[in-house]
C-alpha positions in Angstrom: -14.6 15.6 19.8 -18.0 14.2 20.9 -20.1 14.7 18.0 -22.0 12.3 16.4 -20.9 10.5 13.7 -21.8 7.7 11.3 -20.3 5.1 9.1 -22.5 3.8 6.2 -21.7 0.8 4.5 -23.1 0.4 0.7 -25.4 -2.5 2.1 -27.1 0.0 4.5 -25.2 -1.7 7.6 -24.6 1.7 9.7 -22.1 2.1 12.5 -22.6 5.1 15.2 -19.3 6.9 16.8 -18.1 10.0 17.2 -15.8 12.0 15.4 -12.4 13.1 16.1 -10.0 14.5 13.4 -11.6 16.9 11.0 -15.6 17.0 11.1 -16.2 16.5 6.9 -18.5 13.8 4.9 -15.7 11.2 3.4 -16.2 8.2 1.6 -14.3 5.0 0.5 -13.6 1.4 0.1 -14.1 0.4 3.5 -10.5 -2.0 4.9 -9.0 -3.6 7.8 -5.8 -3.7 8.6 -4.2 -6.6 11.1 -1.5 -5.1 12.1 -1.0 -4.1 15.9 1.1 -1.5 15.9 2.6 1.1 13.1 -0.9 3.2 12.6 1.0 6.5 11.3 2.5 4.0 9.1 -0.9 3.0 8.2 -2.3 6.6 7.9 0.9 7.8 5.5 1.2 4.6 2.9 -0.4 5.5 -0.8 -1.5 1.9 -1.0 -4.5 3.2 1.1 -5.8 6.0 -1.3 -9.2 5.8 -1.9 -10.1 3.4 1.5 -11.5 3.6 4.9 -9.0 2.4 7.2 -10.0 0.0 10.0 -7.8 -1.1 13.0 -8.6 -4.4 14.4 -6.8 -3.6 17.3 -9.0 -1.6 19.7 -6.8 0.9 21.0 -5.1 3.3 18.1 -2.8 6.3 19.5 -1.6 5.2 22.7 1.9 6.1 21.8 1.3 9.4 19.6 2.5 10.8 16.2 6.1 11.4 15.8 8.6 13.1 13.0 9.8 9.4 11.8 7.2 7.2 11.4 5.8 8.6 7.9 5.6 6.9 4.5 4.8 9.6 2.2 4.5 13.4 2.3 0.6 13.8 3.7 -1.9 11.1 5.1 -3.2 9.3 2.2 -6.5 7.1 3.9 -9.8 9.2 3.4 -10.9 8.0 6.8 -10.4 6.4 9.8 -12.2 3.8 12.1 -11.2 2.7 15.6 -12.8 1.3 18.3 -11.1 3.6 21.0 -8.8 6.4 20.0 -5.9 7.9 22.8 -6.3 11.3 24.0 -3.1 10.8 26.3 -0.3 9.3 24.3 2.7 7.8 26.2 5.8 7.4 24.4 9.2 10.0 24.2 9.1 10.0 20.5 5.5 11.9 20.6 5.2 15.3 19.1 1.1 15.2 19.0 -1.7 13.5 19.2 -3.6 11.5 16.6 -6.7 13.3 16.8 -4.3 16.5 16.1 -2.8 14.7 13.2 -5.8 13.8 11.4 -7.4 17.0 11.9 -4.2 19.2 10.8 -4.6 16.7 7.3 -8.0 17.4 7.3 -9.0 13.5 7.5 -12.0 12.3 9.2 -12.0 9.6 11.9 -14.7 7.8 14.1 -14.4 6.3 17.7 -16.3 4.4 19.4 -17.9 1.9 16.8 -17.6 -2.0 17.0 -14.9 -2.9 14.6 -14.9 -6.3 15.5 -18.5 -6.1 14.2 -16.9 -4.3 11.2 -14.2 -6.3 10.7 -16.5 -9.8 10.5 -19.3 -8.1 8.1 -16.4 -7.4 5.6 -14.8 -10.9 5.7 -18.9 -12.5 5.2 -19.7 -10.1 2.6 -16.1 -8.8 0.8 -15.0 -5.1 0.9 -17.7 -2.6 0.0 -18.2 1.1 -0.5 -18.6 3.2 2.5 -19.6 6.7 4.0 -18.3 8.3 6.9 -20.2 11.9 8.0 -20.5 14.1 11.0 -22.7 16.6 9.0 -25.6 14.1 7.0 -28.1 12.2 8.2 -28.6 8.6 7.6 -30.7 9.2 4.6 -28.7 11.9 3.0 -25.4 9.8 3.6 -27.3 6.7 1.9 -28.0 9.1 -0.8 -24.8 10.8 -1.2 -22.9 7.1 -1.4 -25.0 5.7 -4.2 -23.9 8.6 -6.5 -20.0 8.2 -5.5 -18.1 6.0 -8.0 -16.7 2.3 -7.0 -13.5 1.9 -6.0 -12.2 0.1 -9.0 -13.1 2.6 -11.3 -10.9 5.4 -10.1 -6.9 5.4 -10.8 -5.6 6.7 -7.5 -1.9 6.0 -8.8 -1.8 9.8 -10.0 -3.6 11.0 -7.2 -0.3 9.8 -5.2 2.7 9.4 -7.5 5.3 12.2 -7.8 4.8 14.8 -10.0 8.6 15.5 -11.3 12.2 13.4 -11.3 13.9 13.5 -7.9 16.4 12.2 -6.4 16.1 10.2 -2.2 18.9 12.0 0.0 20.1 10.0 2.6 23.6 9.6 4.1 25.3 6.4 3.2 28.4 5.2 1.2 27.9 5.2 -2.6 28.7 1.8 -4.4 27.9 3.0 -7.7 24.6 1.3 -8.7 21.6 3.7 -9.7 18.4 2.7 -9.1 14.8 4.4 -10.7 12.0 3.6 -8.9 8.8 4.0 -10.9 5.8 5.8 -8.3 3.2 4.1 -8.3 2.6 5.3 -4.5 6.2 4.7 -3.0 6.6 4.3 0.4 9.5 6.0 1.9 10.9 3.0 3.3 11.7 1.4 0.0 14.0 4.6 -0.5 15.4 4.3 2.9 16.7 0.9 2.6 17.7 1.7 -1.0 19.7 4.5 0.3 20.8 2.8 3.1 22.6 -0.3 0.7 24.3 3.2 -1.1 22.9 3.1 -4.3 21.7 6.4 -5.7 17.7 6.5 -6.2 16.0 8.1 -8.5 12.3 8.4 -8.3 10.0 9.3 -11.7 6.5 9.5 -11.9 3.8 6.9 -12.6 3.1 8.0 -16.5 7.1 7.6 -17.1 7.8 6.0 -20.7 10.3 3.6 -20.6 13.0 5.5 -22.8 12.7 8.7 -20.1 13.7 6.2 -17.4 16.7 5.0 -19.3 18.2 8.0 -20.1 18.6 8.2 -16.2 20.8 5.5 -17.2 19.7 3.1 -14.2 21.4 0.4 -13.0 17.8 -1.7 -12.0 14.4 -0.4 -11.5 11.6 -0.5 -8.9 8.4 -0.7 -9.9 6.8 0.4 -7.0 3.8 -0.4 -4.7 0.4 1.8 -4.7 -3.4 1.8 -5.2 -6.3 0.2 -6.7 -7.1 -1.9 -9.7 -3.8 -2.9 -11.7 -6.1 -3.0 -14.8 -6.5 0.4 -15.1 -3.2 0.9 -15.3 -1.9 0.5 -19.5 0.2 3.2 -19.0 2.5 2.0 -16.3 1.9 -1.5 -18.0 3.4 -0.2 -21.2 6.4 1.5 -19.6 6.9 -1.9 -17.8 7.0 -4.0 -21.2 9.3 -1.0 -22.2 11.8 -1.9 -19.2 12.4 -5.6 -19.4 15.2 -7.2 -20.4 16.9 -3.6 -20.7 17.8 -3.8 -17.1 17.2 -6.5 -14.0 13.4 -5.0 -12.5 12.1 -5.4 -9.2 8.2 -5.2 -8.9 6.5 -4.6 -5.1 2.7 -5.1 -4.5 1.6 -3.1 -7.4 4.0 -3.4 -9.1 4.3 -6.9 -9.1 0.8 -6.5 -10.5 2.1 -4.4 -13.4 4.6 -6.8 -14.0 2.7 -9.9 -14.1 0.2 -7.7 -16.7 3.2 -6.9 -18.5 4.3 -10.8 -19.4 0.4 -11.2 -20.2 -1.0 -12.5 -16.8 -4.2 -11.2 -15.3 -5.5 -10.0 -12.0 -8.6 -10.4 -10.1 -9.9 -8.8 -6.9 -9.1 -10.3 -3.2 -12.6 -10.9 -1.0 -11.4 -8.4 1.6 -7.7 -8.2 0.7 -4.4 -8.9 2.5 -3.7 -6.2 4.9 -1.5 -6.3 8.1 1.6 -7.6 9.2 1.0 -11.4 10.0 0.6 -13.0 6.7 2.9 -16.2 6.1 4.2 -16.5 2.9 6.1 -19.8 1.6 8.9 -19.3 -1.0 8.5 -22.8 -3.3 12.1 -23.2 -4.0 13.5 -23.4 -0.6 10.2 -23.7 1.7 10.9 -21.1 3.9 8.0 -19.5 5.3 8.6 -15.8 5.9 6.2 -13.8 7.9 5.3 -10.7 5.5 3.7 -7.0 5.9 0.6 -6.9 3.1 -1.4 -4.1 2.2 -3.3 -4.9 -1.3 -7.0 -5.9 -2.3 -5.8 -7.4 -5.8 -3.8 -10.7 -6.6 -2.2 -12.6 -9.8 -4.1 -15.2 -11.2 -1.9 -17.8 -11.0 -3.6 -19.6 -14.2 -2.8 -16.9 -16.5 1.4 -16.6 -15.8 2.9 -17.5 -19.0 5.7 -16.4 -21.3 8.7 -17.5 -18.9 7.3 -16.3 -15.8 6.6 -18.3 -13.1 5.2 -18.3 -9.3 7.9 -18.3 -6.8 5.8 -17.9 -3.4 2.4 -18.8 -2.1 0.1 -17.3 0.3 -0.4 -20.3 3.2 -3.9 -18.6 4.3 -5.1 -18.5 0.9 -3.2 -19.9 -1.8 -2.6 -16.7 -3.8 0.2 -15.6 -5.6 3.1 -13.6 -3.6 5.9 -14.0 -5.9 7.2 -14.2 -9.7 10.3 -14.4 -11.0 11.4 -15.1 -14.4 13.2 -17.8 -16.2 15.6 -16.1 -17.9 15.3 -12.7 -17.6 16.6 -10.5 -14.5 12.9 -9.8 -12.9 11.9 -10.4 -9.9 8.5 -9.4 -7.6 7.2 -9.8 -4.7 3.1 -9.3 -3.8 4.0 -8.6 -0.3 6.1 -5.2 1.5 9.7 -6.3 2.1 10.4 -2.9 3.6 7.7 -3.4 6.3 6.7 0.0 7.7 4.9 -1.4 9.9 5.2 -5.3 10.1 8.6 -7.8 10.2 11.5 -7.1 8.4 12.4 -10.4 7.8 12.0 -10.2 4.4 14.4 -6.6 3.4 17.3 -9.6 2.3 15.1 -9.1 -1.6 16.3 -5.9 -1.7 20.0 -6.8 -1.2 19.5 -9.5 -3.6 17.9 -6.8 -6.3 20.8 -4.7 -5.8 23.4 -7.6 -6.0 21.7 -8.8 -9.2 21.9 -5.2 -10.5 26.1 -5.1 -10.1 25.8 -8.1 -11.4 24.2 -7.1 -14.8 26.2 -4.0 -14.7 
């Protein structure tokens, strides 16, 4: 766990560590994340397929890895970047350590490397490409990166989306209302709380068509969060258009994305992206400001929504776009992650309000 190691951006910046987790070459879009707590969180969400995760809080693993705290079935980051990592975790909940978890999922990390450093080049110059290698040397890794494909060209949604129809267990009251979520790179959460208001879930996979969704006979429909460029994405863009105004849909992160494609909006791609739990978010109807959990690199260009869509939220640090809802229609979708994991849960009321919309219509 002392071994050399290297980060290398696509611009050549290099950043020397050493490795803990497994000892491979890995490469990615290189992130941060704000958030200051909830790194198995961070490690487990499908949102961060393809990426480089960076911590801007310096110490990561003080309190362990336990059974709970996971958002998917397998950590989904290519590698990770921390400025100290915790040999000696302290908390009751702690089965083992990080180092143990990222090595057991075979995932590379590095310690030991400024990520403040890191953290300020990305917001100057924007997200870029990066390399992280126990095993090449500075020249080889430079080498080896320039023949790996940009992020934005890759669909990761399949990489992470379910391959088969199942169905969330949890133990709560039924109340009769079934709801599909369409995997885009779910996080567990979403299922939880879905579970947890007694509906039944169902969850399909990302290259569902919209009449294999309906014969579930659903009472409303999830179109879920996940990774990478929403352009790339027809297919789940197709089974979106297939979906509306059939039954009342809810669209998180990504799928928000899909949705606002679906009604003929655009997307463009974030600087360095929204990612933490600290982002304030007003709603324009009643001026609320919620504080929100983010974790996407793409937004909705507010220009382009059109056909009876219409921005609900803002972004105060930016401006962007955090929320749609339609006119007439029962759609609704929110850029941000109401079910947290990590971050606030101030904002897990929209899934209440999905679910009474979908008695409602049924």
């Amino acid at each position: 766990m002392t071994k050399k190691a290297i980060l290398v951006l696509e611009d050549s910046m290099v950043f020397e560590g050493q490795t803990f987790g497994a000892e491979t070459t890995t490469y990615g879009e290189v992130v941060f994340d704000t958030a200051m707590a909830g790194y198995q969180e961070m490690l487990t969400d499908p949102s961060f397929a393809g990426q480089i995760v960076t911590p801007t809080y310096p110490l990561i693993g003080n309190y362990g890895i336990n059974d709970y705290d996971v958002e998917s079935k397998r950590v989904q980051v290519r590698g990770f970047a921390v400025r100290e990592h915790c040999l000696v975790p302290s908390h009751y909940t702690s089965r083992k350590t990080l180092h143990q978890y990222l090595l057991e999922n075979g995932v590379s990390g590095i310690a030991g490397i400024d990520t403040r450093s890191l953290v300020r080049h990305i917001r100057y110059l924007g997200v870029m490409m990066g390399i992280l290698t126990s095993e090449l040397t500075l020249e080889e890794a430079k080498k080896e990166l320039k023949s790996l494909p940009p992020y934005g060209k890759v669909d990761y949604v399949r990489e992470v989306s379910t391959g088969s129809v199942y169905e969330w267990d949890g133990k709560a009251p039924g109340i009769g209302v079934n709801i599909t979520v369409l995997d885009g790179g779910v996080k567990y959460n979403i299922l939880r709380i879905l579970r947890r208001l007694g509906c039944t879930v169902n969850v399909t996979p990302c290259n569902s068509l919209a009449n294999e969704i309906l014969k579930l006979n659903p009472d409303g429909i999830v179109l879920s969060p996940g990774p990478g460029d929403p352009a790339l994405l027809d297919y789940m863009k197709d089974t979106a258009r297939g979906l509306i105004g059939k039954k009342p849909v809810m669209g998180i992160c990504l799928g928000h994305q899909i949705l606002g494609h679906a009604f003929g909006a655009s997307t463009f791609k974030l600087k360095f992206g929204h990612r933490g739990g600290n982002h304030p978010v007003r709603d324009l109807t009643t001026g609320r400001v919620h504080i929100t959990t983010q974790n996407h690199g793409y937004a909705v260009d507010a220009d382009t929504v059109k056909n009876g869509l219409e921005v609900s939220q803002i972004n105060l640090n930016d401006g962007t776009v955090e929320g749609l809802r339609h006119r007439d229609l029962p759609v609704l979708s929110i850029q941000y992650h109401p079910e947290a994991a990590p971050g606030p849960q101030d904002n897990t009321y929209l899934f209440d309000r999905f679910v009474e919309m979908a008695k409602s219509q049924k």
